[in-house]
N, C-alpha and C positions, 0 to 999 in steps of 0.2 A: 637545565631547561631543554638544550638540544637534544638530551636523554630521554627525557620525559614524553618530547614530541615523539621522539623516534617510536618507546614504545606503546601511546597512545591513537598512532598510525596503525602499528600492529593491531589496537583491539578493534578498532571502525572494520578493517580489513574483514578479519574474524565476524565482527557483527553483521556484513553483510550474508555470512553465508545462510542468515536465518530466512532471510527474503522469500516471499512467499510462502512461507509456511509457520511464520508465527503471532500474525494478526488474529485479534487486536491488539496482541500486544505489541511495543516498540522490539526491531533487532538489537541485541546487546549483547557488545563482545570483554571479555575481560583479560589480561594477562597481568601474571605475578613474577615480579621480579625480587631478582636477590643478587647484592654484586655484581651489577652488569648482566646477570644470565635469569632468562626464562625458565623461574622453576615449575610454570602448570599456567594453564590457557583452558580456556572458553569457550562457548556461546551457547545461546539461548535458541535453540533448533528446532521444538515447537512448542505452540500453544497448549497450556497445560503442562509442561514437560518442566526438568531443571532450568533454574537460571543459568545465564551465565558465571556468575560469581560463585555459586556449589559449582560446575562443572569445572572451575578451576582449580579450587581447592581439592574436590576431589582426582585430577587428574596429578598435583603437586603430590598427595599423597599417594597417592599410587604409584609413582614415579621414586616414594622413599625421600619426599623435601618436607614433609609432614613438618618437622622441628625447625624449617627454617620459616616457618608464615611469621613466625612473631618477630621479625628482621626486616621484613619484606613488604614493597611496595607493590599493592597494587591498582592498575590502571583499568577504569568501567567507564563506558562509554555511554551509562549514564543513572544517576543518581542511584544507589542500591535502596528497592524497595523494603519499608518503616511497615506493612500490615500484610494478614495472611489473607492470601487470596488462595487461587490453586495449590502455592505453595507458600513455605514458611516464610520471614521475614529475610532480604541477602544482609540488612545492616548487623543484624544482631548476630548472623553467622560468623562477619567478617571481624566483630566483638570478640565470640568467643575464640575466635582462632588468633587474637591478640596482633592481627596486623600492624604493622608499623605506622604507615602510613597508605592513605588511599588517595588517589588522584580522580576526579571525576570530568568530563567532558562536557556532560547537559546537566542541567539540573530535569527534572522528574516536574510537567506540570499537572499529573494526578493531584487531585485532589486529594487522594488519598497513602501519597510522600509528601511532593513538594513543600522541601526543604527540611521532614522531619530528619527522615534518613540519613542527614547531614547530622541535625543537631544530636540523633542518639551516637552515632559514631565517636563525635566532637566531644561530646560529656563524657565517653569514655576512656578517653588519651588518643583517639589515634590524631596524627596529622594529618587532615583535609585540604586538599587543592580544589577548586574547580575551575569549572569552563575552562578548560585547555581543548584547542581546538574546536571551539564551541557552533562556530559554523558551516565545518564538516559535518558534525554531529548532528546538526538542523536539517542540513541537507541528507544526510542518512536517512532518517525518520523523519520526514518530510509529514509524510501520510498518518503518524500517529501525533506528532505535533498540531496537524490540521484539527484533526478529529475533538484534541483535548482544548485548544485556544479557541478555534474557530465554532465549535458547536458541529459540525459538518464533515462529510467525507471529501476526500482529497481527488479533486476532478481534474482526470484528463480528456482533453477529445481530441481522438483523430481521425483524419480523411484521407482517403487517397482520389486526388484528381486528375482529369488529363492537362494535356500541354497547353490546355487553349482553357482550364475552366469549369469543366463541369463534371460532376459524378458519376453522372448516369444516361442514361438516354432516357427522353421526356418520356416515351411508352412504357418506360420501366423495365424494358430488357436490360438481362445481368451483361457489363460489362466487364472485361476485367482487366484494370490499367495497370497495378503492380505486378514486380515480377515475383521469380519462386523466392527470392533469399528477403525479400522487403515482407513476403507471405510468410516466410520462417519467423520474422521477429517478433511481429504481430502475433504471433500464436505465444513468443515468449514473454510477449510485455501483458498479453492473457493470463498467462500463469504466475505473474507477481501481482494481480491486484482483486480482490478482493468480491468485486461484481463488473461484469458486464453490460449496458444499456443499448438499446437498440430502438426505435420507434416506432408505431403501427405500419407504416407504408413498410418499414425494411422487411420487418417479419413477416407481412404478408407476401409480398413483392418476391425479396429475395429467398423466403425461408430459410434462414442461417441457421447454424446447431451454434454457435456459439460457444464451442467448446475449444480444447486446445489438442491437438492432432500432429502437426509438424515441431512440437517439442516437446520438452518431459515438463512435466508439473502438473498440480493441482487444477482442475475446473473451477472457473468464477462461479457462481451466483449471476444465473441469468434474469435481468430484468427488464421486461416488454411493456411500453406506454401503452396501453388499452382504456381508454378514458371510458368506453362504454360497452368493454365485454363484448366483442365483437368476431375476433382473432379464433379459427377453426380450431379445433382439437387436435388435429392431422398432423399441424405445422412441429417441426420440430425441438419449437421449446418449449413441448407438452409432450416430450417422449418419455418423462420421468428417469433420462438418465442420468441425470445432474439437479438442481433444486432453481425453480423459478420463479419470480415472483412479476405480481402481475399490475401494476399502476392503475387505480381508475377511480372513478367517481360512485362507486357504486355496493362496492362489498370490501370487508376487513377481514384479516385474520388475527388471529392472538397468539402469541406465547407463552409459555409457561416459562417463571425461572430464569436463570441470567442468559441474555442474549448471545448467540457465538454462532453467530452466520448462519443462521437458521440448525445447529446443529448437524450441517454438514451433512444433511439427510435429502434426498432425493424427492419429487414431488413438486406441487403447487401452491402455490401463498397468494393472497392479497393484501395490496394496499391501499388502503382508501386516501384519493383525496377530496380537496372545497374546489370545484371549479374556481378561478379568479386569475389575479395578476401575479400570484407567488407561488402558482405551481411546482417549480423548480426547485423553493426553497421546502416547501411543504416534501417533495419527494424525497431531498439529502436530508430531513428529520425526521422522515419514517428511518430509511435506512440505514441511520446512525441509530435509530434507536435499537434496530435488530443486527448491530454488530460490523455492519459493514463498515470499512474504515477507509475505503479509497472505491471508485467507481473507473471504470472504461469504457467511454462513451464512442461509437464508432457509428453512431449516426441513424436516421439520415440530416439530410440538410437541415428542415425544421427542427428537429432536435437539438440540432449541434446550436443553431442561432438561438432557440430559446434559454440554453446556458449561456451563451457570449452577452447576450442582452440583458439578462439577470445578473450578469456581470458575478455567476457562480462557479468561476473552473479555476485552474492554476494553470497546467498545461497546456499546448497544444502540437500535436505532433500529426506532421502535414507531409505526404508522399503525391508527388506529381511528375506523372508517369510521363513519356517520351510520345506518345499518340493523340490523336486528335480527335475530338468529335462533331465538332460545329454548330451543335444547340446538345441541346441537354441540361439535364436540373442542373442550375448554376451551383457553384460550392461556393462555402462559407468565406468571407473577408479574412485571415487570419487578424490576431489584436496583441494586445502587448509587447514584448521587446524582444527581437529574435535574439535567442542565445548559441544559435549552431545551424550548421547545414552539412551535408556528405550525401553523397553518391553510392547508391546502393545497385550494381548492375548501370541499367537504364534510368535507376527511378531516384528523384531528386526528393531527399529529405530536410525540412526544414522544422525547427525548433524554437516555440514561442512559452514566456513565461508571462504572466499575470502581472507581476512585478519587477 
């Protein structure tokens, strides 16, 4: 069992390194053992691309352990997908390659595995473990477990405010309370999810690119509240260099074909919603339905509160800088159960979870 743990740790590890680049799908990482020794490893690096469970197989063979899979344990970090999507089936692979035995971490709540991929493996002779480590594994793919249980994409909001309170000054001049390394993270916690949200006053106010610039990665999927088509042309999340979509009451777009973040194509979109009290919810069922799997909410205040209030986020990730201002738009109450705090420079980060 301690063995087991030991290299079930290894594939989480490995499955992290897909992060940010392979939603919608879940990261998954795999290592194959044999006798104590890693004969070929893993993971699943983008969307559309190999799984992890071929990239290990294939890297054991290529390595010359090709004759020893049908001896060999190995560990996926989560349920190996039963139907063909982009690619082949991994249960039927790990079939014909006569595995010994396979350990799994999550089960698979796709509708389109959950729990087949077990039973075709199991009818075959291999030996099946699961859930080891099951709530690592939850916590990994937080954002794709959301998506598949919850109906919804996986919200975070964050703020940064001053020492005393508030975000901004009431005129709406740009402030700026965090420092450069709190500004670095932010740009990288941009490039692991999926879209970005922002609301009429910010994008008028502030004009944000909402892109990512102080570190390496993918650009979100920007997405601006305009209830009524109002928002200039000028502004920069209508420079077409990234893909934007546009909230309102008023106009829809359509797609063609399976959903995958708009196609990663540059440009403008809409999405229509019902004026009313479920706004919120209305808006994470458009955008689940066009592929986004997690959202980055970074305000502004009315924003941030009509998800606290809707009682629609998970996260909350709160920076309150060392300066004062003495009026200005109040910030949001934080809510649920702090799970962290640290010190970044000047600026005091604190960590709230939903549950």
């Amino acid at each position: 069992m301690e063995a087991d743990i030991q290299w079930m740790k290894r594939a989480l590890h490995l499955a992290g390194y897909g992060r940010g680049n392979v939603s919608p799908n879940p990261m998954v990482g795999c290592v194959i053992v044999h006798d104590g020794l890693i004969i070929g490893e893993g993971w699943h690096r983008q969307y559309g691309g190999p799984h992890a469970e071929v990239r290990a197989v294939e890297d054991a063979e290529e390595k010359g352990n090709g004759h020893l899979l049908e001896h060999a344990t190995a560990y996926v970090t989560l349920e190996p997908c039963s139907h063909t999507g982009k690619t082949p089936p991994c249960a039927d692979l790990l079939i014909r390659k006569k595995l010994k035995r396979v350990v799994i971490c999550n089960d698979d709540p796709n509708p389109l595995v959950s729990g087949r991929g077990v039973r075709r493996m199991s009818d075959a002779g291999i030996e099946i473990e699961t859930k080891l480590l099951e709530e690592e594994g939850l916590a990994l793919n937080k954002r794709f477990f959301t998506s598949m249980v919850e109906k919804r994409p996986y919200v975070i909001l964050k703020w940064a405010e001053t020492a005393d309170g508030f975000l901004g000054s009431a005129i709406g001049a740009q402030v700026r309370i965090s420092g450069p390394l709190s500004n670095m993270r932010v740009h990288q916690w941009r490039a692991e999810e999926d879209a970005i949200l922002v609301g009429y006053k910010t994008a008028l106010l502030d004009n944000p690119k909402l892109n990512v610039r102080h570190w390496s990665g993918r650009n979100p999927v920007r997405i601006v509240l305009d209830r009524y088509l109002r928002l200039p042309n000028h502004l920069h999340l209508f420079d077409g260099s990234q893909h934007t979509d546009v909230v309102n009451y008023e106009k829809q777009s359509t797609f063609s074909g399976e959903p995958e973040r708009y196609n990663g194509t540059p440009g403008t979109s809409y999405l229509q919603i019902v004026p009313g009290d479920n706004e919120i919810a209305q808006l994470l069922e458009g955008l689940r339905s066009r592929g986004i799997q997690s959202v980055f909410v970074e305000g502004g205040a009315a924003v941030i509160n009509a998800f606290l209030n809707a009682g629609l986020w998970d996260e909350i990730r709160r920076c309150q800088g060392a300066q004062k201002l003495g009026e200005g738009v109040v910030a949001p109450t934080p809510r649920g159960t702090l799970t962290g705090s640290e010190k970044v420079q000047d600026d005091l980060w604190t960590y709230y979870s939903k549950i």
